[in-house]
N, C-alpha and C positions, 0 to 999 in steps of 0.2 A: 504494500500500500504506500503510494505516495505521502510524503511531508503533508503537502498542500491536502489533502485530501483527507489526511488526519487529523487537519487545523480544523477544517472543515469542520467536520466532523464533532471533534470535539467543542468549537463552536457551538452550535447546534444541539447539542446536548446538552453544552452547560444551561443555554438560553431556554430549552425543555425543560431543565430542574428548577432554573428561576421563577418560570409560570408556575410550576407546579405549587411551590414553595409559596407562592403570592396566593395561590387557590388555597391552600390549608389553611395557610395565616387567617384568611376574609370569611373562611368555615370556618375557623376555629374561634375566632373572635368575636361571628353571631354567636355560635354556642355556650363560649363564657361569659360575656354580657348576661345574653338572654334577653338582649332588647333585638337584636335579630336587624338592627341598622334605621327601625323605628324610632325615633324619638318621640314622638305623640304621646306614649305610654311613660315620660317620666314627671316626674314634678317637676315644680319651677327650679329651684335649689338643683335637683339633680340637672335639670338640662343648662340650668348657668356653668356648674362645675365641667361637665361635656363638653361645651362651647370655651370653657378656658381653658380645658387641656389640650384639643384639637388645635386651639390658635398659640400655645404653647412649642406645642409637637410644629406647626406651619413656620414660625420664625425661628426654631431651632434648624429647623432643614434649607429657610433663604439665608440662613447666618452660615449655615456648612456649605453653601451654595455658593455662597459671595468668597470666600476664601478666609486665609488667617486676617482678624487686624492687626493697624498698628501696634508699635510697643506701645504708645503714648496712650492709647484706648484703654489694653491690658492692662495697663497697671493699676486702674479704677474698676474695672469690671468685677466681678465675681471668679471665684476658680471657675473654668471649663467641666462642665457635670457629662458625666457619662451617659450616652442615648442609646436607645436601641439600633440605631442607624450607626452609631459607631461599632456595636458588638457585633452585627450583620458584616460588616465591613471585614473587619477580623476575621470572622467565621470564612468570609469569601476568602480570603487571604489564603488561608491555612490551606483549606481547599486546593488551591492553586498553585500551591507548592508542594501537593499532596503530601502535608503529613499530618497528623492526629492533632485536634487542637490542645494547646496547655505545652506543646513541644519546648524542649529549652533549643537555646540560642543557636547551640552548635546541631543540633540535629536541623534545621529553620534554613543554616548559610549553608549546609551538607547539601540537602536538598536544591535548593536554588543553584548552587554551583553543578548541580549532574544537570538540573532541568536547562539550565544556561549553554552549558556543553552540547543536549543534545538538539536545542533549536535554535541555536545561535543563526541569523541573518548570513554572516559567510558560509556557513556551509550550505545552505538554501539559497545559492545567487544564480543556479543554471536556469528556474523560471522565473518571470513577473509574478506569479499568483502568490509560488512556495517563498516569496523575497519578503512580500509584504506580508501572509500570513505569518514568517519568521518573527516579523520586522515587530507586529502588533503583542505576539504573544510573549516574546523577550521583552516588551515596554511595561506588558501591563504582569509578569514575573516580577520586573524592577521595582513596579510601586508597590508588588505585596510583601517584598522581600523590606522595602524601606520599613512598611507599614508595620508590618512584625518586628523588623530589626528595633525599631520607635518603642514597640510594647514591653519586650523582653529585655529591655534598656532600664525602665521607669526601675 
């Protein structure tokens, strides 16, 4: 089997388990509610609380949207709180370097260094398709390898 066609592929699949993963999450979340994505059925009290935790959750995700701020910001804001969009993030990471999460440091760079090795962009330069599928999957190895190397750092 082709490089290209294992990028592919594996593409493709990852992007299959993300849906998947978003369908549980959206059933699992009517089901532990038990408001089933209704709001009609709460109090007032309850649907204030609802509505400030959803615009919570909205400007936690345009603030990870917008990027880091300045130092000058930081130093007045609050500590940075841990989201479920951060622990997702992680979780993809780990994935992606296939190895078990909670991994220490050196098993994390072990990994990243074989996965580096075997889809490095130079050895995938005889097609257009296999260069850039190389090119993507080496990029987005890099930012999980940063993203872990960040966590097992703290």
């Amino acid at each position: 089997m082709s490089i290209g066609r294992r990028l592919i592929d594996l593409a493709r699949s990852e992007l299959n388990s993300l849906l998947d993963k978003a369908a549980e999450l959206d059933d699992g979340r009517r089901n532990d509610d038990g408001w089933g994505g209704d709001l009609g059925g709460l109090s007032d009290d309850e649907l204030e609380a609802e509505l400030e935790r959803r615009r919570l959750a909205r400007e936690e995700a345009e603030e990870a949207a917008r990027g880091p701020r300045p130092a000058s910001s930081r130093a007045r804001a609050e500590p940075p709180r841990r989201t479920a969009a951060g622990d997702e993030a992680v979780r993809r990471a780990y994935a992606a370097l296939e190895v078990p999460p909670g991994s220490d440091f050196e098993t994390i760079r072990k990994a990243y260094r074989r996965l580096m090795r075997k889809y490095h962009p130079d050895l995938h330069a005889g097609s257009r398709e296999g260069l850039r599928a190389a090119t993507d999957l080496t990029q987005r190895l890099t930012e999980a390898y940063k993203l872990l190397e960040k966590q097992t750092r703290r």
